[in-house]
C-alpha positions as semicolon CSV with decimal commas, in nm:
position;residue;x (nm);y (nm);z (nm)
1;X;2,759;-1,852;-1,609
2;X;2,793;-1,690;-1,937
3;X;2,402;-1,587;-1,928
4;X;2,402;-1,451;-1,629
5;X;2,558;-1,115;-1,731
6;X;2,492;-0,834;-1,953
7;X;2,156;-0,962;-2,074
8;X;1,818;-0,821;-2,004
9;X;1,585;-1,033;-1,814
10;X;1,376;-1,281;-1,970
11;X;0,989;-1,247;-1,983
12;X;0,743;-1,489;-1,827
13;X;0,546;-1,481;-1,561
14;X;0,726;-1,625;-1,170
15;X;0,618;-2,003;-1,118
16;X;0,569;-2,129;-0,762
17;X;0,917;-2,292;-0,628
18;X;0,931;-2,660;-0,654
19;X;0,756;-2,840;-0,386
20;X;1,001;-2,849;-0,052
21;X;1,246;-2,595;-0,124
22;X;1,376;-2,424;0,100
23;X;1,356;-2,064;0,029
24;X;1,652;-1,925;0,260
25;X;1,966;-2,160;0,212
26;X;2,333;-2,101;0,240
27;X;2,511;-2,087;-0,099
28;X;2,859;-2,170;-0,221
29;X;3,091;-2,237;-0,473
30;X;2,976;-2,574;-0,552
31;X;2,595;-2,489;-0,533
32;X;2,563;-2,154;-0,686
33;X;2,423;-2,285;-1,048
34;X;2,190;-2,488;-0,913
35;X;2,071;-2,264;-0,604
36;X;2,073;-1,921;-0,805
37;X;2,134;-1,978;-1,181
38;X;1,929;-2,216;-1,240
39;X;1,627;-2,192;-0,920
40;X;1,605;-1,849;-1,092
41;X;1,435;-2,004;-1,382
42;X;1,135;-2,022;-1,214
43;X;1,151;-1,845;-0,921
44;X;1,372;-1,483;-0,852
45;X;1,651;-1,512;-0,655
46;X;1,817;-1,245;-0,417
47;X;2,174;-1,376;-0,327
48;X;2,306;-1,211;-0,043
49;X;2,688;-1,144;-0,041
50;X;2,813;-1,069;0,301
51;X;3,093;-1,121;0,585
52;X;3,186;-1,216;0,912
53;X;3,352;-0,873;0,996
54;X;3,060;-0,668;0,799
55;X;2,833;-0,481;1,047
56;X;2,580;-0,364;0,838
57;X;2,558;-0,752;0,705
58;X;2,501;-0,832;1,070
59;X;2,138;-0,556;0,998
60;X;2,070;-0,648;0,629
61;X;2,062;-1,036;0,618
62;X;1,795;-1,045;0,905
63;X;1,583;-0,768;0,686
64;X;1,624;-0,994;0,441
65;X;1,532;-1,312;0,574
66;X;1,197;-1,097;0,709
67;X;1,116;-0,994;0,380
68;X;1,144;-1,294;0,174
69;X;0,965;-1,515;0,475
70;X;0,652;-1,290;0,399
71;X;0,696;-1,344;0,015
72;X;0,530;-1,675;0,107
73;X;0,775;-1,876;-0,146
74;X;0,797;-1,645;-0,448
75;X;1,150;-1,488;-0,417
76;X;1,419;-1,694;-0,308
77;X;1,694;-1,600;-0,090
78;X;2,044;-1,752;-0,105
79;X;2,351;-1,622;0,151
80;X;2,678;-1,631;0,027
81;X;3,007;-1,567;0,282
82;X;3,278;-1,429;0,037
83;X;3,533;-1,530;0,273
84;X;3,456;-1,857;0,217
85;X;3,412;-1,831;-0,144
86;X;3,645;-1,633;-0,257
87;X;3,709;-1,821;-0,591
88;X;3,313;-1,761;-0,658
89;X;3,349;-1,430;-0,538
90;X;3,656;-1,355;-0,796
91;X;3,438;-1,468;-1,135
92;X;3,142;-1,283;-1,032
93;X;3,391;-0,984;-1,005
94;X;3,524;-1,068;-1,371
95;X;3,183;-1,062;-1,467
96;X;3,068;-0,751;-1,356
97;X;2,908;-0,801;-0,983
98;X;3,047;-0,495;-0,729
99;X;3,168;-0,697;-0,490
100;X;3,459;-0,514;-0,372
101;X;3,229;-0,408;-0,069
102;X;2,943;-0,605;0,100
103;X;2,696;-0,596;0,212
104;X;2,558;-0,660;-0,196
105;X;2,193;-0,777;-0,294
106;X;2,195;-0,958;-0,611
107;X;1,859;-1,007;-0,795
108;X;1,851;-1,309;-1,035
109;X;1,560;-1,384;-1,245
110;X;1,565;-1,615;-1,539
111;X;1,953;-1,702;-1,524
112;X;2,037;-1,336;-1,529
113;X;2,118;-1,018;-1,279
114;X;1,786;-0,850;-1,294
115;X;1,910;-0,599;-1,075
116;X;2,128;-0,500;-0,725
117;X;2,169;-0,293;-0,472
118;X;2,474;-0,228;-0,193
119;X;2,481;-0,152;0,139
120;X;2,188;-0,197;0,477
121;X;1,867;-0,099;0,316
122;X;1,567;0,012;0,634
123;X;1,331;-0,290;0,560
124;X;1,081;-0,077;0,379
125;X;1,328;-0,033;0,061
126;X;1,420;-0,376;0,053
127;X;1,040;-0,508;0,059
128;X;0,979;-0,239;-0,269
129;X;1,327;-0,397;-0,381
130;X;1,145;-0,697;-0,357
131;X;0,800;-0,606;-0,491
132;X;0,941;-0,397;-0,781
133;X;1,165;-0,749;-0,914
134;X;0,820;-0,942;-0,837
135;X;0,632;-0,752;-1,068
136;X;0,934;-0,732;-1,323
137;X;0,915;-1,118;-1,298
138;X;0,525;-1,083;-1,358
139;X;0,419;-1,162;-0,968
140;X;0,366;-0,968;-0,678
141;X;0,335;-0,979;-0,290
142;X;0,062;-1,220;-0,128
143;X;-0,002;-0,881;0,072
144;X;-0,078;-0,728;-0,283
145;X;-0,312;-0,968;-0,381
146;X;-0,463;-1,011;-0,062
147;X;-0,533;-0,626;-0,058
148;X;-0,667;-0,634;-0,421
149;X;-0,889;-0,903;-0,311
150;X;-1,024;-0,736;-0,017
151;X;-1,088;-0,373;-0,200
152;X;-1,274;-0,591;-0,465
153;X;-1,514;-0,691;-0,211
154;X;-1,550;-0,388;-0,048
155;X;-1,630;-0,228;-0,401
156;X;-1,893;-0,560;-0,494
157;X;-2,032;-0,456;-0,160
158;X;-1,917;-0,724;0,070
159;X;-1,845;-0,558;0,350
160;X;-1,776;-0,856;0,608
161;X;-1,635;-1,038;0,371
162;X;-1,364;-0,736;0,314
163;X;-1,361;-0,694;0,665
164;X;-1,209;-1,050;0,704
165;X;-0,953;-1,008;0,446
166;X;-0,820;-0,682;0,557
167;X;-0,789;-0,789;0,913
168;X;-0,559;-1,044;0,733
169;X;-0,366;-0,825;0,565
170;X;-0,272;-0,608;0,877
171;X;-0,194;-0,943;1,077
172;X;0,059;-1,027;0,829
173;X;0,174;-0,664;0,742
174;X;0,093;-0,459;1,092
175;X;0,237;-0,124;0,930
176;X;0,027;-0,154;0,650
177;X;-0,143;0,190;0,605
178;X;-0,343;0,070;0,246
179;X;-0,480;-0,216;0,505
180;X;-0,544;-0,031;0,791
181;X;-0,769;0,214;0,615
182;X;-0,919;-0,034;0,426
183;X;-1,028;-0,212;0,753
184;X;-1,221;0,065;0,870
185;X;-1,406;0,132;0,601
186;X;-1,514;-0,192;0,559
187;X;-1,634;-0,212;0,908
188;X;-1,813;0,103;0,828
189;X;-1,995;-0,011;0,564
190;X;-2,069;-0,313;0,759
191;X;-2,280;-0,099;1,020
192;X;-1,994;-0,136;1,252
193;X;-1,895;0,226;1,369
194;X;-1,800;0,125;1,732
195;X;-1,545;-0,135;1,602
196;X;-1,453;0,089;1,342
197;X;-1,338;0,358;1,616
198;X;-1,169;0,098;1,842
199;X;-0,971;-0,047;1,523
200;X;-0,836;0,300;1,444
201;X;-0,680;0,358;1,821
202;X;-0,482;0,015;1,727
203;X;-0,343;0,148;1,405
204;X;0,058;0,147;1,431
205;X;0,227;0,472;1,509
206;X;0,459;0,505;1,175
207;X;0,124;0,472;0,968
208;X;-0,126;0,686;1,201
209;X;-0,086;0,995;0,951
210;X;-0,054;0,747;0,592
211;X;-0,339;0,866;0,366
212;X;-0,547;0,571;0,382
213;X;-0,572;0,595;0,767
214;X;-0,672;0,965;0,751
215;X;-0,916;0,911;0,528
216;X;-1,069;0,597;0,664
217;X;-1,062;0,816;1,020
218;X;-1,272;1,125;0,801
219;X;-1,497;0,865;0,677
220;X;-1,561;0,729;1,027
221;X;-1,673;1,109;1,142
222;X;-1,856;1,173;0,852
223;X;-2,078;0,851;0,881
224;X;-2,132;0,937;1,234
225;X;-2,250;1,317;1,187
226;X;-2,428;1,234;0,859
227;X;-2,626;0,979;1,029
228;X;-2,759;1,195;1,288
229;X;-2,878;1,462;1,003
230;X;-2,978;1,211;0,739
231;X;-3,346;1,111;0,942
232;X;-3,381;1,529;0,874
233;X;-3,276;1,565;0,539
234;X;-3,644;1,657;0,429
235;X;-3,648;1,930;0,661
236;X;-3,336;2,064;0,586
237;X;-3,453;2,088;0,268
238;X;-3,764;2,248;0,321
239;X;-3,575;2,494;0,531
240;X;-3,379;2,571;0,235
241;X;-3,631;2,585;-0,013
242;X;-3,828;2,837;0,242
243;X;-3,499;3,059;0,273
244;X;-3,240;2,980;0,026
245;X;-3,010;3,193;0,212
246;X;-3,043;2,969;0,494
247;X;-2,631;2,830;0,504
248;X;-2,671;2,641;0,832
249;X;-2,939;2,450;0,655
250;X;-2,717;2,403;0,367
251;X;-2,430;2,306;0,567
252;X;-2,667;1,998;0,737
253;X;-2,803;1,922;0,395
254;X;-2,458;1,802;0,283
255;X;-2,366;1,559;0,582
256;X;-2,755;1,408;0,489
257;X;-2,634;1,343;0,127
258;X;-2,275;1,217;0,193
259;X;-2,463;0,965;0,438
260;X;-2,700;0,855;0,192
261;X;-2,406;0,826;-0,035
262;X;-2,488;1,128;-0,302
263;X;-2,150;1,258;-0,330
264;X;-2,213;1,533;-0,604
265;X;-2,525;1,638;-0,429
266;X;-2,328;1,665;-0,118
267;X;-2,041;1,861;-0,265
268;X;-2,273;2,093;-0,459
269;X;-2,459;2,185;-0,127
270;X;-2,108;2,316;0,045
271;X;-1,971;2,441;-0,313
272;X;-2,319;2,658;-0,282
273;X;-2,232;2,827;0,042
274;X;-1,924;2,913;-0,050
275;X;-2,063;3,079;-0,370
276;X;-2,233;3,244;-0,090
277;X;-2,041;3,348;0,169
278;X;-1,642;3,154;0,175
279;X;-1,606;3,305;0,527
280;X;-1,926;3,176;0,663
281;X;-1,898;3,014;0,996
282;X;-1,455;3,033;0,986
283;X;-1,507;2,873;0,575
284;X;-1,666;2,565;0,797
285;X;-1,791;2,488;0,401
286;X;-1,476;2,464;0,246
287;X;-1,312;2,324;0,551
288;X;-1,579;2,007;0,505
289;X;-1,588;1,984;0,189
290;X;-1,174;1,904;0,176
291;X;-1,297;1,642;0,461
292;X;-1,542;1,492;0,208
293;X;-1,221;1,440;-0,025
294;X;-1,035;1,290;0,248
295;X;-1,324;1,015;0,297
296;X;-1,388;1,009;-0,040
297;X;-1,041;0,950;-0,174
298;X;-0,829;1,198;-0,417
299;X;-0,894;0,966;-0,686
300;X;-1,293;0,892;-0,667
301;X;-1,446;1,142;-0,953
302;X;-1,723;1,320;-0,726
303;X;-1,351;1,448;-0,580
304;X;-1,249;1,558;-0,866
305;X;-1,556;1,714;-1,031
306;X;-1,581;1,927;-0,723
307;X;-1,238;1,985;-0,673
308;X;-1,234;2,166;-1,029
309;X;-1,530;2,363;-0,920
310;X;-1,400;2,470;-0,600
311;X;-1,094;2,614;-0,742
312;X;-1,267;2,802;-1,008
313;X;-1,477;2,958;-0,705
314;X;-1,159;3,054;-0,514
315;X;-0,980;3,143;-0,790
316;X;-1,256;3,385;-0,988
C-alpha cells in the first residue's frame, strides 16, 4: 500500500468498471487491494469507514449507496466495518487516514487517496463530493452528460428532441433545477405553452426558486404576452413612429421583438423609455426589462449588452 499515500493522483481519464462488478460491496482486510487499491485503477473508489454503534453511519452509508447507484457504474463504493478490521484500520492510521472517528469517506483514484471527507454529509455535498473526484478522474455524472446533451439540442434547435432528454434528466434527478428549467423551455420552443405551464406546477419544492426554474417560468410569460402583441408589431410601430413619445407603444413594441426573438431590439425599446421617463407606469420598463434577463439568462450577451446600458442610464 506504499502508493496509496502522500502522492498526487495520477492523470487519465475514468474507464468503465469491468463487466459484472458490483459497484457497492463490503470490504475487508483480505480484499482491500483488490476492491480499492487496485479497482481504483480504472475506476474511483469511495471506501466508506463506519460502525455498528455510529449514528451518523446509520445516515451517511444510505446517502452513499444513493449517490453512487445514480453514478451508473463510474465511482465505486466499498464499506468497510472498522470493528471488524481493526488490523486494516491500524495501517491506514500509520499511513495517514483520520480514522480515529467515523463516519470517514475515502476517495481512491489510481491507487492513491484522491481526497476525504468526515462526518454525515446532506446528500447534496456528497453527490458534488462525487462529481468534483469524477471530473478530477476526467469523467462526470450521466446526469451531466445527459444535460449537456439535451441543452445541445435545444441550442441546434431540436426542441422535442431536448424535450425528451430533459424529461430524462428530471426522472433520474427529480430536484434537478438545471433540468427542470431546461424542460420548459424546450417545450416552449416546441409550441407547447400549455404543457409548459402544467410541467412548472410539478417542479419540486426545494428547486421552485433555483435560477433555471425562474427563468424558464419568465420565459413561459413572456412567450405568452409577446405572442398576443407580436401579430401588432407593425402597428405598434407605426404608432411610434407617428408619436415617438408614445411609451405604451414602446412598452408593446418590446414583448413583439422578444417574441420574434430580437433580443437587442427588444431591450433597446424598454432601455428607450426609460431614457424617457424611469418612473413611467411604476418603472413597468425597467421592471420588464430585468424579466427579459431572467428569460434570457445572465449569461446570454443581449443580457449583458443591455445590462451595461441600463446601468449607465441609472447611474448618469
Amino acid at each position: 500500500m506504499d502508493d496509496i499515500i502522500g502522492q498526487k493522483p495520477g492523470a487519465g481519464a475514468a474507464a468503465a468498471p469491468p463487466a459484472g462488478g458490483a459497484m457497492i460491496v463490503d470490504g475487508d482486510q483480505s480484499t482491500f487491494m483488490k476492491e480499492v487499491v487496485e479497482a481504483s485503477r480504472s475506476v474511483p473508489v469511495l471506501v466508506d469507514f463506519w460502525a455498528t454503534w455510529c449514528g451518523p453511519c446509520k445516515t451517511l452509508t444510505p446517502t452513499l449507496e444513493k449517490v453512487v447507484r445514480s453514478a451508473g457504474g463510474r465511482v465505486k463504493l466499498v464499506k468497510i466495518d472498522i470493528d471488524k478490521n481493526r488490523a486494516l484500520t491500524q495501517q491506514l492510521v500509520q499511513l495517514g487516514l483520520p480514522l480515529q472517528s467515523v463516519p470517514t469517506v475515502a476517495a481512491f483514484w489510481q491507487g492513491q487517496i484522491a481526497d476525504l471527507f468526515q462526518g454525515a454529509l446532506p446528500e447534496a455535498e456528497v453527490k458534488r463530493f462525487v462529481e468534483a473526484l469524477l471530473k478530477m478522474a476526467g469523467g462526470a455524472m450521466p446526469a451531466a452528460d445527459l444535460l449537456a446533451e439535451a441543452k445541445a439540442a435545444l441550442e441546434a434547435g431540436h426542441a422535442d428532441e431536448a424535450s425528451e432528454l430533459f424529461a430524462g434528466l428530471v426522472q433520474a434527478e427529480p430536484e434537478n433545477g438545471e433540468g427542470w428549467g431546461g424542460l420548459v423551455r424546450a417545450l416552449i420552443a416546441a409550441g407547447h405553452e400549455d404543457e409548459a405551464r402544467e410541467t412548472l406546477t410539478q417542479v419540486p419544492p426545494k428547486v421552485a426558486e433555483h435560477a433555471e426554474v425562474a427563468g424558464a417560468r419568465s420565459a413561459l410569460a413572456l412567450a405568452e404576452e409577446g405572442r398576443k402583441a407580436r401579430d401588432q408589431l407593425g402597428a405598434f410601430e407605426a404608432r411610434i413612429a407617428a408619436d415617438p413619445g408614445d411609451l405604451q407603444a414602446r412598452y408593446d413594441l418590446a414583448s413583439a421583438l422578444n417574441a420574434s426573438d430580437k433580443r437587442e431590439e427588444a431591450a433597446e425599446a424598454l432601455l428607450g423609455i426609460i431614457r424617457r421617463n424611469r418612473a413611467w407606469n411604476d418603472e413597468a420598463a425597467r421592471k420588464q426589462l430585468l424579466k427579459f434577463f431572467e428569460a434570457w439568462g445572465f449569461d446570454d450577451p443581449a443580457t449583458s449588452a443591455a445590462r451595461r446600458k441600463l446601468s449607465s442610464i441609472l447611474f448618469s
